[in-house]
RODOKE-892621 format. One line per 3 residues: number of its first residue (from 1); their letters; for each residue x, y negated, z of C-alpha. Coordinates in nm, 4 decimals, m for minus. Last residue first. Example, Ala and Ser with C-alpha at 12.3 -4.5 7.8 and 13.67 -1.06 7.14 Angstrom:
<sites>
2	sa	1.3670,0.1060,0.7140; 1.2300,0.4500,0.7800;
</sites>
This chain:
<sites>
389	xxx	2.9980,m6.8779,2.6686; 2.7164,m6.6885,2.7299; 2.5248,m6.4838,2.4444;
386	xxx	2.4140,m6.4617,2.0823; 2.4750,m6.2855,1.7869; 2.3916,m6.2152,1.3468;
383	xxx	2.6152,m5.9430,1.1702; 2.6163,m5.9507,0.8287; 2.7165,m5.6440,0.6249;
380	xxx	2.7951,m5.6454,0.2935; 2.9121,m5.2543,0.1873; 3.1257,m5.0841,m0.1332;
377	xxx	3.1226,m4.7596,m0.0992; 3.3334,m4.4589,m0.2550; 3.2769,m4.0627,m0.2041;
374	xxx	3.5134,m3.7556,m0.2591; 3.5126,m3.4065,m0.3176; 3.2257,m3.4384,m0.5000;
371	xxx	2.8527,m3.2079,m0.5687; 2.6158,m3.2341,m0.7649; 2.2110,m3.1520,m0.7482;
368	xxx	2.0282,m3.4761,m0.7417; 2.3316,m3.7442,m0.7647; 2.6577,m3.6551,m0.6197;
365	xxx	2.6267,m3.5263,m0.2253; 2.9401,m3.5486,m0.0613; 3.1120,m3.2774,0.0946;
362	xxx	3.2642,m3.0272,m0.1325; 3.2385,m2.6821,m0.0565; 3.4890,m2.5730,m0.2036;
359	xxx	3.9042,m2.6278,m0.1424; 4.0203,m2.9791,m0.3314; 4.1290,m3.1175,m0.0266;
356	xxx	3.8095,m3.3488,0.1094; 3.7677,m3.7224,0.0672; 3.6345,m4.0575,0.1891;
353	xxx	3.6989,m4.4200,0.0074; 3.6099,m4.7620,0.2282; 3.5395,m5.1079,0.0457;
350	xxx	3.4006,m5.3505,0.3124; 3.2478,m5.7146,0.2666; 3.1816,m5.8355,0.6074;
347	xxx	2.9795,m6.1562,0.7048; 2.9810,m6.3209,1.0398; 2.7430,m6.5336,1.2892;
344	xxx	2.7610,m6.6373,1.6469; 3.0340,m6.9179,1.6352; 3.0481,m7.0217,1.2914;
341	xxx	3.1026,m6.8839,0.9426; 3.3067,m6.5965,1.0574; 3.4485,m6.4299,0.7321;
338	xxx	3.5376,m6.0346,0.7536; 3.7207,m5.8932,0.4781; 3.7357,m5.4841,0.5334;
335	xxx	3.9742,m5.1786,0.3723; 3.8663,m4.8228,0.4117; 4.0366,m4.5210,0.4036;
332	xxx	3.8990,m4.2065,0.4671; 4.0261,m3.8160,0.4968; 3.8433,m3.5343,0.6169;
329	xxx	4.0101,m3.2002,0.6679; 3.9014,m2.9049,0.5271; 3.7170,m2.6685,0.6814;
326	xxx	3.9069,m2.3261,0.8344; 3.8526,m2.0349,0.6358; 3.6730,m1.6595,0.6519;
323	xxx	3.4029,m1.7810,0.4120; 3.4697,m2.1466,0.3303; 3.3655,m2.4153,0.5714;
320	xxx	2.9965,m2.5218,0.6234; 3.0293,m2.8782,0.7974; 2.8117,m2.9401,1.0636;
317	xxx	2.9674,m3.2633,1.1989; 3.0915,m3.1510,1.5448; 3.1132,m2.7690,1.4938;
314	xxx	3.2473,m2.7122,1.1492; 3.4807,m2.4639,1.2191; 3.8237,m2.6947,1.1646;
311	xxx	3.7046,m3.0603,1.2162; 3.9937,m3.1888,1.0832; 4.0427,m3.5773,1.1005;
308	xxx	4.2535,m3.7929,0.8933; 4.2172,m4.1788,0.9383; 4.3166,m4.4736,0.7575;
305	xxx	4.1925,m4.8569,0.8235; 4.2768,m5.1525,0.6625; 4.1513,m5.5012,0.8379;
302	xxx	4.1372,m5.8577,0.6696; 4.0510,m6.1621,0.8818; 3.9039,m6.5106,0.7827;
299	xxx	3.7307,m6.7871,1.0312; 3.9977,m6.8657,1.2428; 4.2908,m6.8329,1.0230;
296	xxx	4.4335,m6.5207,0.8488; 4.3645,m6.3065,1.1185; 4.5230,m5.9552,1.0207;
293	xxx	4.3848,m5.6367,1.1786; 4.5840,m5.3090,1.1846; 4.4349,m4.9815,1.1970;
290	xxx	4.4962,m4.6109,1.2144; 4.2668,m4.3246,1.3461; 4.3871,m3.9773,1.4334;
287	xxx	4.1950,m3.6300,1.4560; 4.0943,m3.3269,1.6168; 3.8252,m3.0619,1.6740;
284	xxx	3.8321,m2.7027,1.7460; 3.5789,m2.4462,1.8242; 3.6620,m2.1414,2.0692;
281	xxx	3.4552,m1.8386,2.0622; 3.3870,m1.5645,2.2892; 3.1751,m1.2871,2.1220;
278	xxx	3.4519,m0.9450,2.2449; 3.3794,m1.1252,2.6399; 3.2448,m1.4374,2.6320;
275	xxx	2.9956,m1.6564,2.4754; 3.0875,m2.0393,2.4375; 3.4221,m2.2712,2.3759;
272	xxx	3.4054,m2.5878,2.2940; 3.6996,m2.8110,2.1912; 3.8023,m3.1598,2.1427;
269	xxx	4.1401,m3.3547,2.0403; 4.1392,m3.7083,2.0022; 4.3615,m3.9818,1.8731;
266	xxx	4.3684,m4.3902,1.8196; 4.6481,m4.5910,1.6923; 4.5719,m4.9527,1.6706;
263	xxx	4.6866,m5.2698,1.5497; 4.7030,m5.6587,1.6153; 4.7926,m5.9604,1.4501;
260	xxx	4.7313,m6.3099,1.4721; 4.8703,m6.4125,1.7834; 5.1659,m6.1711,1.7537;
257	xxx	5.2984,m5.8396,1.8799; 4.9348,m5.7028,1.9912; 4.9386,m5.3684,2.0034;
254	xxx	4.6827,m5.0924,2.1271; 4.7010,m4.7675,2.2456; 4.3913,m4.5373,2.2236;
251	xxx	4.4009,m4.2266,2.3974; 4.1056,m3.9135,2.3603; 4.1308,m3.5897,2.5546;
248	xxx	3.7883,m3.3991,2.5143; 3.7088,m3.0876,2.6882; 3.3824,m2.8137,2.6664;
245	xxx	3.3249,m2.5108,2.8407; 3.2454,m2.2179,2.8287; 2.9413,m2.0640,3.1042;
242	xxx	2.7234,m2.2759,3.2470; 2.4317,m2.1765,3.0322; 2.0721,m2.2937,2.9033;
239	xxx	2.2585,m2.5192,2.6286; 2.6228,m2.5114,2.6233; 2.8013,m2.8115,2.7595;
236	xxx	2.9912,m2.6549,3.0552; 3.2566,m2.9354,3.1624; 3.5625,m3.1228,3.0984;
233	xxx	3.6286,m3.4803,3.0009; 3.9650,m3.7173,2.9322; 4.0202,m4.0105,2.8795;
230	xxx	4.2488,m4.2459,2.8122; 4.3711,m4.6429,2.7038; 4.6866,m4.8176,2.6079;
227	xxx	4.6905,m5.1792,2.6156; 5.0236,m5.3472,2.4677; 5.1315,m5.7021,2.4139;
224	xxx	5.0218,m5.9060,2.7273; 4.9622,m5.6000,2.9439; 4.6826,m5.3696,3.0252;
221	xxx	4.7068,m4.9610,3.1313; 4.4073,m4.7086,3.1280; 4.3594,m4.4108,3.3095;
218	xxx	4.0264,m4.2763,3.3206; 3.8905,m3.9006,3.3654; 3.4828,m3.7834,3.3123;
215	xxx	3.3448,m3.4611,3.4587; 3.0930,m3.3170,3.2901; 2.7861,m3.1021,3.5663;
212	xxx	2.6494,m2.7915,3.4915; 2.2928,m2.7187,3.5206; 2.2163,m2.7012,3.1778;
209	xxx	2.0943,m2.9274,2.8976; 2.0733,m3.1968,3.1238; 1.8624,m3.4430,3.0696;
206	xxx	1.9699,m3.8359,3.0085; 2.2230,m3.6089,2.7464; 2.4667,m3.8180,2.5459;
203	xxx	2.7442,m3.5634,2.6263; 2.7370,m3.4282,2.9823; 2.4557,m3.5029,3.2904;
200	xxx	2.7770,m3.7168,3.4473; 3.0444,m3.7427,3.7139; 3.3135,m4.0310,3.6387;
197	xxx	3.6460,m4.1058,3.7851; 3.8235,m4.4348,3.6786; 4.1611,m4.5582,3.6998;
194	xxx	4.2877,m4.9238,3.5954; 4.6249,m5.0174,3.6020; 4.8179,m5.3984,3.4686;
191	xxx	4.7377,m5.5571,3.8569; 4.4663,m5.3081,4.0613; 4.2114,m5.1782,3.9016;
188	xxx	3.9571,m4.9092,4.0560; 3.6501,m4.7508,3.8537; 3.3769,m4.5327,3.9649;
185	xxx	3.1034,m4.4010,3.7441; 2.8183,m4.2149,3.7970; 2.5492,m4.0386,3.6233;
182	xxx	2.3782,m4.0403,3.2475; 2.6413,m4.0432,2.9656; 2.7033,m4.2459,2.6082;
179	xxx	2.8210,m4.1658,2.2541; 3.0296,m3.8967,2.2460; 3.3547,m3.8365,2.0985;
176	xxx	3.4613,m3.6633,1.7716; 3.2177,m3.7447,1.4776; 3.1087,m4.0591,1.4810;
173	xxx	3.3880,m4.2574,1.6557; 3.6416,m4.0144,1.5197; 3.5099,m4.0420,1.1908;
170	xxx	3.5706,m4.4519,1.1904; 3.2403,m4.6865,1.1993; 3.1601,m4.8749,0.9015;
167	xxx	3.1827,m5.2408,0.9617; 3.6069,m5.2921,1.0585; 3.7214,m5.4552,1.3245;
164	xxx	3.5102,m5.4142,1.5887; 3.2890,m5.6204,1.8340; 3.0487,m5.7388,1.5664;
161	xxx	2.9522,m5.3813,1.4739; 2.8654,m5.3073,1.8456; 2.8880,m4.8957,1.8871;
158	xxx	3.2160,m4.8979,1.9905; 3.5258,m4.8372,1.8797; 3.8745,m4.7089,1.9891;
155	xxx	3.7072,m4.4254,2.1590; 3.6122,m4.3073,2.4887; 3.5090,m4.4729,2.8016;
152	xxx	3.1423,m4.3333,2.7197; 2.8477,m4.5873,2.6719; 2.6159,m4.6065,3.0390;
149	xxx	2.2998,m4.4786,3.1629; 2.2468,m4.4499,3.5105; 2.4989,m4.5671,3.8099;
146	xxx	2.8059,m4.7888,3.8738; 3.0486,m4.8508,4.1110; 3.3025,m5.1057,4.1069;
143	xxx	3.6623,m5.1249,4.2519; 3.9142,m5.4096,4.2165; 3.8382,m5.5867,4.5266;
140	xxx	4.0838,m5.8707,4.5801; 3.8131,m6.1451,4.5481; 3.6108,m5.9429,4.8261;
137	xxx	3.3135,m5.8386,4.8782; 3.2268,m5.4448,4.7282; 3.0883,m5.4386,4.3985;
134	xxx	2.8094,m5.1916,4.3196; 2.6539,m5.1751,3.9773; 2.2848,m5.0512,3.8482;
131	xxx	2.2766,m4.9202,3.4987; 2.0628,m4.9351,3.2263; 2.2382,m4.9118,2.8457;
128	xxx	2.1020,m4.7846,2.5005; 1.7701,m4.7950,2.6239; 1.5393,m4.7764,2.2409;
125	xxx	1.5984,m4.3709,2.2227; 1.4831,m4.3654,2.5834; 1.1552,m4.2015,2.5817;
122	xxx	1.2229,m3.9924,2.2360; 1.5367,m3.8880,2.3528; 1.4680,m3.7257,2.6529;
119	xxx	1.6115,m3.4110,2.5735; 1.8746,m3.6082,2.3804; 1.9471,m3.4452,2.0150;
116	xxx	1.9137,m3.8037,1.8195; 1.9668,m4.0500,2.0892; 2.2547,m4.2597,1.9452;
113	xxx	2.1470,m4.1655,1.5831; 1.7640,m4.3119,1.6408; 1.9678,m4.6108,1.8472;
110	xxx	2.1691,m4.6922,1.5459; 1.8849,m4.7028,1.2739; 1.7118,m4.9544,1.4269;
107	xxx	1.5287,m5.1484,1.7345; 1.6937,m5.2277,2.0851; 1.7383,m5.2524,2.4675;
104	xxx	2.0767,m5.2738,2.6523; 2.0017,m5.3051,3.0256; 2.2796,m5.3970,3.3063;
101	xxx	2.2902,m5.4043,3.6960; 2.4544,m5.6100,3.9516; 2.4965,m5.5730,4.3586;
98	xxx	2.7822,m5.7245,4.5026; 2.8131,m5.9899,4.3646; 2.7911,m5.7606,4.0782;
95	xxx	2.7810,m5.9170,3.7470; 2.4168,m5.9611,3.5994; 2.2899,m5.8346,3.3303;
92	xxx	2.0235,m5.8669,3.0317; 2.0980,m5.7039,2.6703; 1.8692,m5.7636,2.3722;
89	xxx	1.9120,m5.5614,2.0128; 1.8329,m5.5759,1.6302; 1.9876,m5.2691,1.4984;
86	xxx	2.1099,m5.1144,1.1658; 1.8708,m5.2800,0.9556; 1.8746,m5.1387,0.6153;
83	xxx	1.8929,m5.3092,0.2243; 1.9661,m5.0196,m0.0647; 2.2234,m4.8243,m0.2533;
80	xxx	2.2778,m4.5673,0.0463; 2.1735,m4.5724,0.4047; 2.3775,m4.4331,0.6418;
77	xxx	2.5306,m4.7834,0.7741; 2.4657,m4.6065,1.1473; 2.7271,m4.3295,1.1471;
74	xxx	2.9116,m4.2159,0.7936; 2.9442,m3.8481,0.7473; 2.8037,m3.8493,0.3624;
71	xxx	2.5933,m4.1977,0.2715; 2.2437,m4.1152,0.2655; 1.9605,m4.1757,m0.0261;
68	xxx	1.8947,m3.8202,m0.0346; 1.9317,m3.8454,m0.4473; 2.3036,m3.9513,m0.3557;
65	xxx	2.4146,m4.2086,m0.6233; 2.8028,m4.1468,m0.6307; 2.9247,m4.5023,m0.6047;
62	xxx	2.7546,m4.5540,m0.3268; 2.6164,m4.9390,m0.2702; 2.5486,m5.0146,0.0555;
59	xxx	2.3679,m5.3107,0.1620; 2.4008,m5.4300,0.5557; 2.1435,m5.5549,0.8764;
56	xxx	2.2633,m5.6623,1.2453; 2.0668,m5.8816,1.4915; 2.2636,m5.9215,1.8037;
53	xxx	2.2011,m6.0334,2.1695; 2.2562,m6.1633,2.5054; 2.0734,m6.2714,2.8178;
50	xxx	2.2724,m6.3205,3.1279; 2.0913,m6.3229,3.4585; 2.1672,m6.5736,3.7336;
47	xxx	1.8408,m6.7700,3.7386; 1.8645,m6.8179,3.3550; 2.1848,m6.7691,3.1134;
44	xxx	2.1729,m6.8043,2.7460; 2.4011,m7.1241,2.7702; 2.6006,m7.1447,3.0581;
41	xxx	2.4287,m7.3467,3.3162; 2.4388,m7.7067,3.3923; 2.5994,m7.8051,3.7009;
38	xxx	2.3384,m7.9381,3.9808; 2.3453,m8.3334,3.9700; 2.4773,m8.4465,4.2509;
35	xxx	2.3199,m8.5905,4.5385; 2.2314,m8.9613,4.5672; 2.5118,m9.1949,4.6836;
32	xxx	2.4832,m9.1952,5.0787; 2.3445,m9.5219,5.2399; 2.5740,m9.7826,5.3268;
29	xxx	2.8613,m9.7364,5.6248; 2.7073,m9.7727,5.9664; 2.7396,m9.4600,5.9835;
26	xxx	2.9258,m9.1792,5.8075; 2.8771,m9.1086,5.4164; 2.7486,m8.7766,5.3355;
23	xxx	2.8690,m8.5691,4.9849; 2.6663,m8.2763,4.7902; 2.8478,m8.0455,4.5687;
20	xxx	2.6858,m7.8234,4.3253; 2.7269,m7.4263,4.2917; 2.8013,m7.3493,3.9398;
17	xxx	2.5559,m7.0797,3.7385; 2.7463,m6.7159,3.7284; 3.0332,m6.6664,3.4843;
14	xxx	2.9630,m6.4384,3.1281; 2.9178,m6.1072,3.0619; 2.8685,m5.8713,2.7118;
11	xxx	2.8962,m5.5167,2.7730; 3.1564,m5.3200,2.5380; 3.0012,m5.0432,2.3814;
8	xxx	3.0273,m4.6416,2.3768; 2.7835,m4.2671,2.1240; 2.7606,m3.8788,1.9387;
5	xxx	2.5305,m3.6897,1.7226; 2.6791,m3.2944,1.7365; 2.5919,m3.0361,1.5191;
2	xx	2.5489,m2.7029,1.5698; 2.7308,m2.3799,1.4419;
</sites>
């Protein structure tokens, strides 16, 4: 049984520095009026690169005192009754015109857990993103390539606290996806479709683990009131073999009926099989996610979130399941106020409740030696960021 630290992100971008306009009077008229001031550019921008960035720190208080200090199965806010950073990062890009590139560099508890069973994780723990992109010419050109380290298509969050709805990240996001992938990735829109083919190490690997290659699916489709988003990737992700193989199908589909509402439903189903012959095994995983944001006004939101996933032999999140049973599913719901105090900065105060069935083990530490079926936090995070306009 293993266990499996996963990754995505949504890149931050803004438009290129204005050309200026210079005019020429004809003779004999009078002299030309000076030339034009150039346009300013957008804030945070210099010589065509975009700089942005996020500082991001939280208190949790658990209600059942963990002697390790840890709150059970969460991602990044891990830290129990106490202050923690959970990252303090820098991106710089440039949109492809037609060559681009991105970098996402940072400090904390979220890149350690990003790049916690890489190969190469120690020398790129810090590089959450560094890709080169390829645009062809063209305003009609839909298509972009892009190559090196990038966050995975999947999910319905990403690894961003500012950029989601709630602070603690769902147990799909940490438990049944990956984080990022080393390779390629094409992508093609054209109106309301996008479709994207990817060819990658495998699951947040910068070295391969094998000599297999994952293969990464994308159809997504955009409208006014609905988005609706999947993936799906296959490929041999057992260490020092090709053979069994791992596949993920993961769809998001998001609503917007009104201006200040919006809501998600977000599923996955993994497996992994390895060995063969009389020791082949096949590991399950799967889940569904549940949320609805409410913007109250422009600096106030509220967002419930529900989720059951079942991780049934323990393979993603380690779980040790009952002698000669399946583990018992997870449960969590969690209910967030978020309150933007101006453009750049916001403060979350987030109450979120996880539980088990009543079937032993239980899986949430209680105190030095205990043991609970279920666990309740109560979390500040503030989220501190910067970028173009």
């Amino acid at each position: 049984m293993y266990t499996r630290l996963k990754c995505v992100l949504i890149p931050l971008t803004a438009a290129l520095v204005a050309a200026s306009a210079f005019g020429q009077a004809p003779a004999p008229a009078p002299a030309p009026a000076p030339a034009a001031a150039p346009a300013p550019a957008p804030p945070w921008s210099v010589g065509g690169i975009d700089f942005s960035g996020l500082v991001d720190g939280y208190y949790t208080w658990n209600a059942n005192h963990p002697a390790s200090g840890t709150n059970g199965l969460y991602n990044f806010d891990t830290a129990a009754n106490q202050f923690s950073l959970n990252m303090a990062k820098l991106t710089m890009s440039h949109a492809a015109d037609p060559i681009g590139f991105q970098v996402d560099f940072g400090f904390g508890h979220a890149f350690d857990m990003i790049n916690g069973i890489d190969n190469n994780g120690l020398r790129t723990k810090n590089i959450e993103q560094a890709y080169v992109s390829w645009k062809p010419k063209g305003k009609d050109s839909g298509f972009q390539m892009d190559f090196g380290k990038f966050v995975t298509s999947a999910g319905a969050e990403v690894i961003e606290s500012n950029a989601n709805w709630n602070y603690s990240r769902s147990l799909l996001f940490s438990w049944a996806i990956p984080y990022y992938h080393m390779g390629l990735r094409m992508t093609e829109t054209k109106g309301h479709f996008t479709g994207g083919f990817q060819l990658v190490n495998g699951w947040n690997e910068v070295e391969d683990v094998n000599s297999g290659k994952t293969l990464g699916f994308v159809g997504n489709f955009t409208s006014k009131k609905i988005a609706w988003n999947n993936n799906y990737y296959t490929g041999p992700e057992n260490p020092g073999t090709n053979t069994g193989w791992r596949n993920l199908y993961d769809t998001t589909l998001l609503f917007t009926p009104a201006d200040k509402f919006n809501a998600y439903v977000n599923f996955d189903y993994g497996q992994n099989k390895s060995g063969s012959g009389p020791s082949e095994f096949t590991a399950k995983w799967y889940g569904v996610a549940l949320a609805g944001k409410f913007q109250l006004n422009d600096h106030n939101a509220i967002t419930p979130r529900y989720e059951w996933f079942k991780d049934r032999d323990g393979f993603e999140t380690g779980l040790a399941c009952k002698t000669g049973k399946e583990c018992d599913p997870l449960q969590e719901f969690t209910l967030t106020y978020e309150h933007k105090w101006t453009q750049g900065l916001l403060a979350r105060l987030e109450y979120r409740h996880d539980w088990n069935a009543v079937e032993q083990p239980f899986y949430f530490q209680r105190g030095s030696t205990g043991s609970s079926k279920h666990q309740d936090t109560l979390a500040v995070g503030i989220v501190a960021f910067f970028g173009p306009k």
